[in-house]
VODO-626434 format. One record per atom (N, C-alpha, C): x, y, z. Coordinates in steps of 0.1 Angstrom, whole numbers, plus 5000, padded with zeros to 4 digits. Layout:
% VODO-626434
XYZ...
This chain:
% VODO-626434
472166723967472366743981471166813987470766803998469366884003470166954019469967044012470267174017469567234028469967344039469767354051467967404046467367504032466467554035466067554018467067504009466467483996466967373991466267323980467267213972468467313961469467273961470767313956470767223943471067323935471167263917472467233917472267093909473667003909474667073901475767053901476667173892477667013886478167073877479166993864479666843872479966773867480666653875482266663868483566633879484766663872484966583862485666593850485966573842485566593831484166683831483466743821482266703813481666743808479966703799480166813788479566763780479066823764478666893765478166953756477267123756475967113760475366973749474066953754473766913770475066823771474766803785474066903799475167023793475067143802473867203800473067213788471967263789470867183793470867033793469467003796469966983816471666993821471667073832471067153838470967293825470167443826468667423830468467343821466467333821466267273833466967203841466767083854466867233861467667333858468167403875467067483877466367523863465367633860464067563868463967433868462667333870463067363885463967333887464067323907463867443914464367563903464067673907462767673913462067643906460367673909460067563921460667473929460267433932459767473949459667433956459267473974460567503981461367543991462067503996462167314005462967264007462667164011463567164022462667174040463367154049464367014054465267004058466066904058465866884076466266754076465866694091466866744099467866844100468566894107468167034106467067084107466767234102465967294118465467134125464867204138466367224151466867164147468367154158468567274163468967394156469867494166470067624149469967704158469867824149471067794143471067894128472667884120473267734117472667614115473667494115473167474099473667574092473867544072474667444071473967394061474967274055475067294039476767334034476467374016476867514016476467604026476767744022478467814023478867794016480267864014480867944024480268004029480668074040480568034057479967864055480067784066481667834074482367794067483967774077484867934077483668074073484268164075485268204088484168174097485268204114486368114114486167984106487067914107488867964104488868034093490168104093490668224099489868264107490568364116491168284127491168154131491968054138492867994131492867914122493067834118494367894104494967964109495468064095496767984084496967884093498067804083497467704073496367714072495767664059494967694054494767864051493767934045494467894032494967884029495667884012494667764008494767644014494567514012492767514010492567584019490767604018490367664010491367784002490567853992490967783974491767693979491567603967490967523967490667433981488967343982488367413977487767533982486767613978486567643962487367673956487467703944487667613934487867443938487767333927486267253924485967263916484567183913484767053917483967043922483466943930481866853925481766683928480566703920479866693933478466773929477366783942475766783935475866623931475266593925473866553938472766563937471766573945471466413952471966403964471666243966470566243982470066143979468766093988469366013999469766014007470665874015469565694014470365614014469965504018469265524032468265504035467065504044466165324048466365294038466365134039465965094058467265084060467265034078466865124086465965224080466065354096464265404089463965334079462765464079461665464094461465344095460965304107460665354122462065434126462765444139462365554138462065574154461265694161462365844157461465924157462766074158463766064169464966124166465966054175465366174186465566324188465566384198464966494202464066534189463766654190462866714195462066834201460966834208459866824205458966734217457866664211456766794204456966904198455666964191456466984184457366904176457966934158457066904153456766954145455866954134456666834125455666764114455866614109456666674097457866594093459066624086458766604072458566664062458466644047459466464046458466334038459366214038459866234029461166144023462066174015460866074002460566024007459365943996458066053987458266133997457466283988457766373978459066323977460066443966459766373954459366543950459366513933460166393926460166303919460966253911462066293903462266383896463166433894464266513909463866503920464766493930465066433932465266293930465666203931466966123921467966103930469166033920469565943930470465823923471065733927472565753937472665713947473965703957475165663948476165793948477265743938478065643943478665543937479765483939480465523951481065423964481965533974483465493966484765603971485865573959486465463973487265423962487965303967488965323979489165253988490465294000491565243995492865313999494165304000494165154010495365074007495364974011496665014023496064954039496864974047497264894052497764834059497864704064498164734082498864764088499264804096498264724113498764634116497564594126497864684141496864614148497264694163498564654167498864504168500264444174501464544171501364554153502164634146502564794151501364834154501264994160502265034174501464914181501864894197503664874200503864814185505464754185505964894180505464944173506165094166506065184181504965164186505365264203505665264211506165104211506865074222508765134218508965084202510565134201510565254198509765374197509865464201509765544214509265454224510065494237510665474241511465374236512965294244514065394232513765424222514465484210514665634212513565654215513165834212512965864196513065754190512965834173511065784172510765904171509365884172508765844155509165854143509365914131507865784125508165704127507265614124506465604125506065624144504465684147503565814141504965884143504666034133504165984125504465914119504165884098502665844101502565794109501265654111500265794113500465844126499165964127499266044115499966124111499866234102499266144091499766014082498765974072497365944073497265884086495865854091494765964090494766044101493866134103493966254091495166224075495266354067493766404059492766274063491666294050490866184058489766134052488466084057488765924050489165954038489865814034490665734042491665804044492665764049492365724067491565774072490865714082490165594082489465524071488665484063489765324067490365394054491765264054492265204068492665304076492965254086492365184099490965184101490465154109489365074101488765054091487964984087487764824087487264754093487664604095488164564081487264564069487164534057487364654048488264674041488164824032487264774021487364654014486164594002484964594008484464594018482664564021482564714025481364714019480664874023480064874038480064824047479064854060478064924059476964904052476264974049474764954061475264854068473764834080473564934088472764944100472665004110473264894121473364774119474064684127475664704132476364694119477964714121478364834116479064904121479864994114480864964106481664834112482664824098484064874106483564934123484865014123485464894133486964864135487564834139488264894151486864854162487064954176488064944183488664824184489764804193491064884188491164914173492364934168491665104172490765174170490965284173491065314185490265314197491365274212492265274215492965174210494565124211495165344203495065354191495665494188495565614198493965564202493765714210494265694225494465604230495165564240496365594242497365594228497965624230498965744228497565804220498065964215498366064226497666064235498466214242499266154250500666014253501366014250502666054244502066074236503166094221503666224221504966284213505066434215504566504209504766654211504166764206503866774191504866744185504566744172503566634161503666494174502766414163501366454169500866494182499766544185499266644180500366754170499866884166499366854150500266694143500066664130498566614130498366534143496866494140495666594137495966724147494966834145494766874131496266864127496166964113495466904101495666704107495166614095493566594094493166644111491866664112491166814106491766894105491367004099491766984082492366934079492466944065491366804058490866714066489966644063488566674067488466804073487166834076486766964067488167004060487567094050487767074038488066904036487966834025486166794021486166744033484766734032483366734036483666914040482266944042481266984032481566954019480966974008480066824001479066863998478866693989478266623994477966463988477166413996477966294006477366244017477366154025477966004022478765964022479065834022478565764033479265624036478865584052480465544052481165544045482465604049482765734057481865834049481965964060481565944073480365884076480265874085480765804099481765674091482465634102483765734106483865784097485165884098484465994109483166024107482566124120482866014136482265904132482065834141483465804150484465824146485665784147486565904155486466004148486966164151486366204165485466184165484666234177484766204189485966024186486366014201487766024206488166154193489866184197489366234213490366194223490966234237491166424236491766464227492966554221491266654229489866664221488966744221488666794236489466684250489166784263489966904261490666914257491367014258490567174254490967224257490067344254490567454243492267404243492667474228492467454217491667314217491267244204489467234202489167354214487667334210487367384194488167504189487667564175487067464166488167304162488067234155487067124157487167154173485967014176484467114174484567224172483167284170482667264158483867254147483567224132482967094131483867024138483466854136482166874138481666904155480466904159479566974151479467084141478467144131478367054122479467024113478966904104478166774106478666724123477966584123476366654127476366754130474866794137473866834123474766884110474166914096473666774091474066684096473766564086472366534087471966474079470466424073470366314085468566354088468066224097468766094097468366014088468765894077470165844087471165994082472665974087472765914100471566044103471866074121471965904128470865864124470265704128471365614128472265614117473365504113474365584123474865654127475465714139475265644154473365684154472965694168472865504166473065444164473065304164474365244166475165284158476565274157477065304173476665434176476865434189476865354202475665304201474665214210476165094215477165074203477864954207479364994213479265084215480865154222480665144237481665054242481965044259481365144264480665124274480165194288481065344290482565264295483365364296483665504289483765454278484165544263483065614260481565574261480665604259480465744271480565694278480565824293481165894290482565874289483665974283482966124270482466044259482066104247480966174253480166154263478766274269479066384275480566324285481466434298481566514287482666524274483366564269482566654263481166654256480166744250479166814259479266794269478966834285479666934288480866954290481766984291482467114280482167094268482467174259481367274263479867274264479167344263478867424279479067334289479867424301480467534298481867494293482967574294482467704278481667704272481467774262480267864269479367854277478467914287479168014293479867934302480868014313482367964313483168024301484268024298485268084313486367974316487267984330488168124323488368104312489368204300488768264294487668364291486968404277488168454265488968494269489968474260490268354252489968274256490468174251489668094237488468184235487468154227487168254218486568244208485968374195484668414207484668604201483568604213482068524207481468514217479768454216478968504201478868604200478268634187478768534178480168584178480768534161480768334161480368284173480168114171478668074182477768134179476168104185476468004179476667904172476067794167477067674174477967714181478967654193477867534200477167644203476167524217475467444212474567494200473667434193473967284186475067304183475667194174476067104182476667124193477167064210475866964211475067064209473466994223473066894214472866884198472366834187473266694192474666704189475266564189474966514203475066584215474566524225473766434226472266484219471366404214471166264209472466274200472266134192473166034205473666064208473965974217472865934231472166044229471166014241470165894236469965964221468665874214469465704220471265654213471465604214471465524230471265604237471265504249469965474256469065544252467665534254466865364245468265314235467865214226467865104232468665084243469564974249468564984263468164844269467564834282468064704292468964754297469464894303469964904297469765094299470865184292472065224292472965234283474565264291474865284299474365414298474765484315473065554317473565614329472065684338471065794330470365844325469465914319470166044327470666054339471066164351472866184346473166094338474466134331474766224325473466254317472966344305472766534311472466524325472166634332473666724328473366874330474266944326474167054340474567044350474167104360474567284362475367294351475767424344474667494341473367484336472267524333471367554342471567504357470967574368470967674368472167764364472767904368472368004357471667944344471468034331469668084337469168144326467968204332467068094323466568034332465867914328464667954324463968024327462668074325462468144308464068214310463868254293463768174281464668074288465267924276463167844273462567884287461467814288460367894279460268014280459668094276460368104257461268114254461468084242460767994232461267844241460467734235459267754234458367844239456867794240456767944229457568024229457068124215457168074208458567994204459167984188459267854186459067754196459067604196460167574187459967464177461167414167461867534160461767644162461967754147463067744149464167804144465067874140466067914155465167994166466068004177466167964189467467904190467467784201467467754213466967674222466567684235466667544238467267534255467967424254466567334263465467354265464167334265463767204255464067254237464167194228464467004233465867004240466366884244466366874259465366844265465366854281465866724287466266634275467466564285468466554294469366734287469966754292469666874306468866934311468366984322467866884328468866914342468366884355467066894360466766764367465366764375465666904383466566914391466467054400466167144390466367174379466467264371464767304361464267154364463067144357461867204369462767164379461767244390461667324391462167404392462667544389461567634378461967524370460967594356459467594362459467414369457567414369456867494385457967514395457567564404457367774398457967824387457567914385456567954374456767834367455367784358454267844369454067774378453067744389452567884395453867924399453568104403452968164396453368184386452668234372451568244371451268074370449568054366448868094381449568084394448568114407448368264406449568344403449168474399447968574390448468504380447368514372445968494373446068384379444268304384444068414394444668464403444368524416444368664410444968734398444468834394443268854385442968764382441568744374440268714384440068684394439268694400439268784410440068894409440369044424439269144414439869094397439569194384438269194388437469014384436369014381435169054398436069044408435369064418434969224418435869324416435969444413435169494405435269444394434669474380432469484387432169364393430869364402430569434410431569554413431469674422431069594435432069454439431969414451432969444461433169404474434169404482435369274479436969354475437269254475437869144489437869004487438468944501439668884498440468924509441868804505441668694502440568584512440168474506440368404498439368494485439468514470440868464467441768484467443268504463443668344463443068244475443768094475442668004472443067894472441967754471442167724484440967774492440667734511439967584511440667534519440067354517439467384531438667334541438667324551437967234553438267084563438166974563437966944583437366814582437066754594438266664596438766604607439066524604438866414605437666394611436866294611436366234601435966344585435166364578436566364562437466324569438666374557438266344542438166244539438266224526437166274519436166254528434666264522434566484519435066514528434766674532435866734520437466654519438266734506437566684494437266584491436166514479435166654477434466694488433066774483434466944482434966974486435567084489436567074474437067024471437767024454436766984446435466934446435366904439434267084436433667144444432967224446434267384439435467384443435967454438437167444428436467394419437167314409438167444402437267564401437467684393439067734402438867724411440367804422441367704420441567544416442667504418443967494415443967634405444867694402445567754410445167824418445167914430445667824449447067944450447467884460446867834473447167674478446767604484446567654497445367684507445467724521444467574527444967554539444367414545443967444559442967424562442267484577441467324583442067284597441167174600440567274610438967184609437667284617438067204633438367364642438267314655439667294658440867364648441967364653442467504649443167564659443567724659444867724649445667624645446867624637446167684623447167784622447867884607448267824598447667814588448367734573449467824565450667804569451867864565452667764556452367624556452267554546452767414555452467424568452567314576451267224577449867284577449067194577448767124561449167204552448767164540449667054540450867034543451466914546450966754552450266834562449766734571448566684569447666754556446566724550446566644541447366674532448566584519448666404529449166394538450266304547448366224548448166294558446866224562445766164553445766224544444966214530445066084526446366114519447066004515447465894518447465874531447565754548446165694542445165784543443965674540442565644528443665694517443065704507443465544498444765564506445565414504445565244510444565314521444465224530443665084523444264944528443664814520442264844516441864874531439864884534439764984527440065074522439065164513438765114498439564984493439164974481439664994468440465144471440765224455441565164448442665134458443965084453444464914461445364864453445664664460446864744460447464674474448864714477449764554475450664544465451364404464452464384473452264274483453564284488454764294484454664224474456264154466456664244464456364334459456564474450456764624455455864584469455964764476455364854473453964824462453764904456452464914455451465034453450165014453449765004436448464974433447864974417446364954422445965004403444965064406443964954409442564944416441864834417441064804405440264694403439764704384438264664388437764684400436464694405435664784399434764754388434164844383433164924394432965044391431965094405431065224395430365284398429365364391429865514395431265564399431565674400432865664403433965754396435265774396435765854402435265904409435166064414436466114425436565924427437565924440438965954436439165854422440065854416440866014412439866044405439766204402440366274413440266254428440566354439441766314439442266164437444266144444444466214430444066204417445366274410445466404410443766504411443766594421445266674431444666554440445866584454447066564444447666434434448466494431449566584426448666634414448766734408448666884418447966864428448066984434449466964444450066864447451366804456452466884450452666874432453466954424453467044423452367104419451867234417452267354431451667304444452467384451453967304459454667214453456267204456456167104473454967044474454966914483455166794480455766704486456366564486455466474492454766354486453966274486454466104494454266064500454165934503453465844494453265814487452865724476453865624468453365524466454365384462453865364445453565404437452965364425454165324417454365214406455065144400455665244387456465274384457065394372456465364360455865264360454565224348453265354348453165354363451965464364452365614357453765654360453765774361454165804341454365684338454365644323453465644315452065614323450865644318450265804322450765844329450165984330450666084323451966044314452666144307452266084290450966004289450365964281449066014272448466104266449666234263450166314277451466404276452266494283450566614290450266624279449466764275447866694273446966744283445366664275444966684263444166624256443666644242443066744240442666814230441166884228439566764229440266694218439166574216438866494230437566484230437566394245437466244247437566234233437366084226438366024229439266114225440666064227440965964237441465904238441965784250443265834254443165804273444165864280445065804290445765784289446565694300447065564292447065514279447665404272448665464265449465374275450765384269451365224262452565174257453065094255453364974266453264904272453864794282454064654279455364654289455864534288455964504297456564324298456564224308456964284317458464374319458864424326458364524335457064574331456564704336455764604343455464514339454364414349454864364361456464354355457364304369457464374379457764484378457564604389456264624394455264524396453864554404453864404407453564304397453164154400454464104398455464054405456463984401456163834400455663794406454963594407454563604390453363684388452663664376453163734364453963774363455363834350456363704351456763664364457463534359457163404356455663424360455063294350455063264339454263414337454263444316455463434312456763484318457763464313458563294309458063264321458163124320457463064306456163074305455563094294456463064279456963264280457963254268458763134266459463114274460963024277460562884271459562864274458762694278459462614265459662494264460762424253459162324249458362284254457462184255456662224245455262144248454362214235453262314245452862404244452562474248450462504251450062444238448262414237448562304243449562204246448562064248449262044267450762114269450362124285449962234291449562324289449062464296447862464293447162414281445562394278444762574280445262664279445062824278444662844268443562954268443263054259443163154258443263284250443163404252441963484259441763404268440863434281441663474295441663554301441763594316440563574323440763574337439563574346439963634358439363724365439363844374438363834389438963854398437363794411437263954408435663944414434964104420434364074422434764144438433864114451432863954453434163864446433363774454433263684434432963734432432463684415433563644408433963524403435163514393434463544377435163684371434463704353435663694348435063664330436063624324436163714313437163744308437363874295438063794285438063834272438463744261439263864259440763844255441863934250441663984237441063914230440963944215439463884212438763934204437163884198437363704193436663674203436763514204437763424208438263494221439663484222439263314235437863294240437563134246438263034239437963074224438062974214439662984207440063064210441663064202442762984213443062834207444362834221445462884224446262884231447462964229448462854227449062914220450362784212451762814215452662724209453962824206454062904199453362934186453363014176452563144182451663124187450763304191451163314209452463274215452063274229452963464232453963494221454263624225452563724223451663664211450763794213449563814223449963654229449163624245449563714258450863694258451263794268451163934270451963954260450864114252450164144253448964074251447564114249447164124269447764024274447464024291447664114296449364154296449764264302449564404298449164404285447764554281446864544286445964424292445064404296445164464313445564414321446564434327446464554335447564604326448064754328447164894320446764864310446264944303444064924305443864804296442464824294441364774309441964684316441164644329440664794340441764854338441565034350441665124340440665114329441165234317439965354324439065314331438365414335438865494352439265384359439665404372440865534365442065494355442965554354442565714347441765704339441565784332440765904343440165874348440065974359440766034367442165934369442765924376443566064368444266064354444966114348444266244346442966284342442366394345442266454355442066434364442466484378443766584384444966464376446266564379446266654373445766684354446166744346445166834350444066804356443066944364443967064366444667014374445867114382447167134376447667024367449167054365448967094352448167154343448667094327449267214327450767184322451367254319452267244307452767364296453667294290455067254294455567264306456667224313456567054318455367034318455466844317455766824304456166854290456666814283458266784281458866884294460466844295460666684304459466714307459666564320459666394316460666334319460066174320459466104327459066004325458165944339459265884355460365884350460665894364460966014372461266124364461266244373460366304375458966284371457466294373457566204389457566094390458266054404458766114409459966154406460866244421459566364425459666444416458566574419457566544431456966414424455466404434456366324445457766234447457666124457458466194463459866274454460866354463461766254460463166244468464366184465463866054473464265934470464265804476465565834490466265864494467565924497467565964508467265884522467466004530468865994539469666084536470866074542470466194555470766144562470866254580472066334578473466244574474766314573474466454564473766404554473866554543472566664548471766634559471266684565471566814580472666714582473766784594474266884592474866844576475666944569475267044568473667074563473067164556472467234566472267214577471567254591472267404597471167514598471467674607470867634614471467774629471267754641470767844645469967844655470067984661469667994677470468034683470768024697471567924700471867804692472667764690474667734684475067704685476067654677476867524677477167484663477167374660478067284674478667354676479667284685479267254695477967334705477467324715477467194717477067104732476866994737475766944732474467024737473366994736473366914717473667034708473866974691474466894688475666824696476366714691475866634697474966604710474266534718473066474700472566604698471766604689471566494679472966514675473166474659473666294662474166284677474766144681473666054676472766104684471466014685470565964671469966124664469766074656470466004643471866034642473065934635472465774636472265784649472065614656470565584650469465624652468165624649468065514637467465464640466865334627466065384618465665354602465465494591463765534597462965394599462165444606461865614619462365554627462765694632463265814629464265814614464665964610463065974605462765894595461665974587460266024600460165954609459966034617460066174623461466174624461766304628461366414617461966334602461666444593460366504594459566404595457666464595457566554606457966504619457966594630458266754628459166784619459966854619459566984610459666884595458966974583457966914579457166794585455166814580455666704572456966654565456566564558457466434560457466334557458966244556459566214544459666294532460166264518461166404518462266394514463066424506463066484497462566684497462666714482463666734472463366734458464066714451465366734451466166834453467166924456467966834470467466734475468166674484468066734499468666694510468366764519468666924520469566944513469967084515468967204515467967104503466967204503465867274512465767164524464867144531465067254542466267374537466667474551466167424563466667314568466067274582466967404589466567414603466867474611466767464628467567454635467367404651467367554658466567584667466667674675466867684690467267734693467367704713466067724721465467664726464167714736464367724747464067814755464667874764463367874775463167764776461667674781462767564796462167524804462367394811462567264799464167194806464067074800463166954801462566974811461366874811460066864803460266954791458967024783459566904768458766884761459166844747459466884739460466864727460666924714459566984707459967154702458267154697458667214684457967174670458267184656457367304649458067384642457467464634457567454618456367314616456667314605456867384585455967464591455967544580457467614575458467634586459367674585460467544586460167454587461667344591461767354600461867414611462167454626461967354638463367324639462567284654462967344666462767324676462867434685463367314699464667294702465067244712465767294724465167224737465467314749466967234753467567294759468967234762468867124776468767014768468666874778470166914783470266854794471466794806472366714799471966594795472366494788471666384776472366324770471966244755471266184758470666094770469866014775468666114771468366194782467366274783466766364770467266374765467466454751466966354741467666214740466966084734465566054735465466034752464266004756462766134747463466204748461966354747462266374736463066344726463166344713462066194704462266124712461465994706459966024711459866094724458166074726457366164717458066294713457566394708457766384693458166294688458366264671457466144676457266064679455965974676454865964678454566144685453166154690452766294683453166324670453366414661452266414650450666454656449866484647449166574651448366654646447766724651448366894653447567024648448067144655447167224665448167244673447067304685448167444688447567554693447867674703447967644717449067664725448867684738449167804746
């Protein structure tokens, strides 16, 4: 057995060995002694999750007290725990299912001494059951028309008494081992059909199942692994019985043991998974969602052992979480939403500590739910990186007050931000020389000044600098970027040019968009933001290559859809493929006017493409493509952002919530805007506000996002949804003949009380579409 932190010396097998046996036992235990400890692939998971130590299921019987007898005779019968390696065969291959990306690389099971090494014992044979679903369904049906429940009774209490006996009953085949990562072997429908209809049933057969789950889980928490055991995990896990919250003690056992198991296991699980209904599947995420809610912020704390005496409660929770996450991350599309996974309970814990944890102690020993950032909320990750951000602006702005001081100079507020000041005549060219000149401050909070206009940067112009930037950095005529119609989307241009510099400034602007909590207008394909989280973190080495990530057809579809469904076509084609398409592993590209041609592979004019090599044609294009045609455009592009953002907090993030951050919610609902909206001089009920809300209700989306810019500097949606955006209406106490006037730094707008909805319509539309520029009057 390989144990949570050592290898564990095998002890006697039942039925006994000879003398000599026992001693050249002795000399093996004396040999292991000396050996290293050997971490096991469940050792980064969650503080406390031993697997082997005797005193595992201690808290267990301060609950559990009608079968302490029974446990201390488990406990006390030899058992054999003879040292086994799991079958790894189908899994060595497969990525780590969940753990955070700076674990350190796992000792292989191919590295162990030889003498660690023994053969998978025999699994023992199943009891023969017969009992089909039809059979079951007919026993529960005459026990509701009957009331003699005695039979169903019989059926649960033998079933769930032991891991066998689960085994038996649900196994398609009890003679075939299911030993793939393909099938389990379990017979899903028939378990459904039970658990469907167990909390049904009365008190007593619902209480026999508990007990047959507790006496088979402290049958065998000892020993090694079957893949019997493991369908019996697989199985247990989706009793109904576990919402309940009187039955969390047991479902916390389950959940330690399945979270103790060896990588190897984990994989035959998180696969096995991958094939359970949508529905059921959702179910089994709520339900471990939901445990660790309610074990956070218990509705009863009574109703739980206190926190100390079960820390390993959550840990073991978040671990199996995991494998089902791995599992659904396998499947494209995925079961359900990646936003399924969110635990919005975790808003309310102190995020910063969980964050700050991870970055002391990373994989060690104490756990932090950082570790698995599947489960935190984008709101929640903002949170983290918007005070990431304070942090580092702090800091930077105290290091240069120091060093100004330290020169026995005067110090200036100045000093304290990154001052951009820009033409706007001169925009792109004037922020280009102005970031690129104070490269050292862009750490340091964002202040935005246009020359020749009296407006105060309270964070309204930096908005409007962002907006306008961005309007023509994107523009067709400048070059940087091709906007595809089909697609909606901009990409990079593959015009070689003798300076990148430009590129450098959008990821720049975007990384500084994040950094100080602005929302971007930008259309880039989730391929892009896939390649920016390629690495999360920049290198040391500068050799390193940056921005190649993995791609497929599909990522090509989201930018070129015509030319992804040709290749596709491609694939499909029934014909012969060299002699009608006449192709070779050549592309060809215009610039500016020039058609050049690139070989995919070294001598790729000369190689045709066939049926046999046409998947490594496609491949090779859409790397081409996506990855090596803009590897310099991009790569500038990716240094640029990480100028500004590198943080270890992009390591919780995926590439689509790297999108929301920089684009904000796709989402713009007005209703949940309405909702969210304070007043002042106002109230909601006034004329003039329901005049208000008539109109823009009616407004076509064009026009709200209008108003939004008008309003608050931007038209995107931050993350948190409208709510966040504290909009705010105030009364102006001006002539109605005057226009709406916005204070965007604050969300504010400031409306005079029109007569009527006409009028109010009217001066509401001229003053949201003539919305650039800040001036004093």
């Amino acid at each position: 057995e390989l144990s949570q932190g050592s290898a564990a010396p095998p002890s006697a097998e039942e039925g006994g060995e000879d003398e000599e046996e026992e001693e050249e036992e002795g000399e093996k235990e004396k040999e292991r002694e000396k050996l290293p400890p050997i971490p096991s692939a469940s050792s980064v998971a969650a503080g406390g999750l031993e697997r082997g130590a005797k005193n595992q299921f201690s808290t267990f019987s301060n609950f559990i007290t009608t079968i302490n007898q029974k446990k201390e005779d488990i406990g006390n019968r030899n058992s054999p725990t003879q040292l086994v390696i799991p079958n790894i065969k189908n899994v060595r291959d497969l990525p780590p299912i969940c753990l955070d990306v700076r674990q350190k690389q796992r000792i292989s099971i191919d590295t162990l001494p030889q003498e660690l090494k023994a053969p998978i014992p025999p699994e023992p044979s199943l009891p023969i059951r017969t009992k089909t679903v039809k059979d079951f369904q007919d026993d529960v049906e005459k026990a509701k028309s009957s009331g003699d429940w005695k039979a169903v009774h019989d059926f649960y209490s033998t079933t769930f008494d032991s891991f066998l006996e689960i085994n038996a009953a649900f196994k398609k085949d009890t003679s075939s081992p299911f030993n793939t990562i393909e099938d389990s072997g379990i017979n899903a429908k028939f378990v459904n059909v039970v658990y469907d209809a167990l909390l049904n049933t009365p008190q007593d057969v619902q209480k026999s199942v508990l007990k047959g789950i507790i006496n088979g889980l402290l049958q065998e928490w000892k020993g090694p692994r079957t893949k019997d055991d493991l369908r019996a995990y697989c199985i247990l896990l989706q009793n109904p019985q576990f919402s309940n919250t009187s039955t969390y003690v047991i479902y916390a056992h389950l959940l330690r043991q399945i979270a103790a198991l060896t990588e190897a296991d984990h994989h035959f699980l998180v696969h096995w998974s991958k094939k359970i209904s949508q529905r059921r599947f959702k179910q089994l995420v709520d339900r471990l969602l939901q445990f660790i809610s309610l074990r956070l912020f218990p509705a009863k704390p009574e109703e739980f052992p206190p926190m100390v005496k079960c820390s390993w409660w959550i840990p073991s929770a978040t671990k199996v979480l995991a494998l089902f996450n791995a599992a659904n991350s396998l499947i494209n599309p995925p079961i359900i939403s990646y936003t399924d996974f969110y635990n919005s309970t975790l808003d309310h814990i102190d995020l910063m500590e969980e964050y700050h944890n991870w970055q002391c102690y990373g994989n060690s020993h104490r756990f932090s739910f950082c570790q698995y950032p599947f489960i935190i909320s984008i709101a929640a990750k903002k949170v983290i990186i918007q005070r990431d951000s304070e942090q580092q602006m702090i800091s930077i702005a105290r290091q240069s007050l120091v060093d100004k001081v330290s020169r026995r100079q005067k110090p200036d507020m100045n000093m304290l931000f990154l001052n951009v000041k820009v033409r706007r005549t001169h925009l792109v060219s004037d922020s280009l020389d102005e970031l690129a000149r104070k490269r050292a401050d862009l750490k340091k909070k964002l202040k935005v000044t246009f020359v020749g206009e009296a407006g105060l940067d309270m964070g309204g112009l930096t908005k409007e600098w962002f907006l306008l930037l961005i309007r023509q950095i994107f523009h067709p005529d400048y070059g940087m970027f091709t906007y595809h119609k089909d697609s909606h989307c901009h990409w990079f241009s593959s015009f070689k040019c003798d300076n990148y510099s430009e590129f450098q400034l959008v990821g720049a602007l975007m990384g500084l968009a994040v950094y100080n909590s602005i929302t971007l207008d930008i259309r880039f394909p989730p391929c892009c933001y896939k390649k920016l989280l390629s690495p999360p973190i920049v290198p040391c080495d500068h050799n390193t290559l940056v921005g190649i990530c993995d791609v497929t057809l599909d990522d090509l579809f989201q930018i070129m859809p015509e030319l992804a469904h040709g290749l596709s076509e491609l694939l499909s084609y029934e014909g012969n493929v060299e002699e009608d398409f006449y192709s070779t592993f050549q592309v060809f590209q215009e610039e500016f006017g020039v058609i050049k041609s690139y070989n995919l592979k070294p001598n790729g004019d000369k190689i045709p493409v066939t049926n046999q090599n046409r998947k490594e044609y496609v491949q090779l294009y859409v790397d081409f493509l996506l990855n090596k045609s803009i590897y310099k455009q991009f790569a500038a592009f990716y240094y640029g952002f990480h100028s500004v953002c590198a943080s270890y907090a992009l390591l919780l993030l995926r590439p689509e919530e790297v999108e929301i951050l920089v684009c904000g919610s796709p989402e713009l609902d007005m209703s949940a805007l309405q909702r969210s909206t304070q007043y002042e001089g106002y109230q909601k009920t006034d004329l003039t506000i329901r005049y208000f809300w008539d109109v823009v209700l009616g407004f076509s989306l064009d026009l709200q996002k209008k108003l939004l810019h008008f309003a608050t500097g931007s038209d995107r949606v931050p993350v948190g949804g409208m709510a966040d955006l504290n909009f705010k209406i105030s009364k102006s106490e001006t002539s109605t003949s005057w226009l709406p006037v916005a204070h965007t730094c604050f969300n504010q707008l400031c409306l005079p009380p029109y007569k009527n909805k006409k009028e109010l319509k009217q001066k509401l539309i001229i003053g949201i579409s003539n919305a650039e520029g800040f001036g004093l009057e």
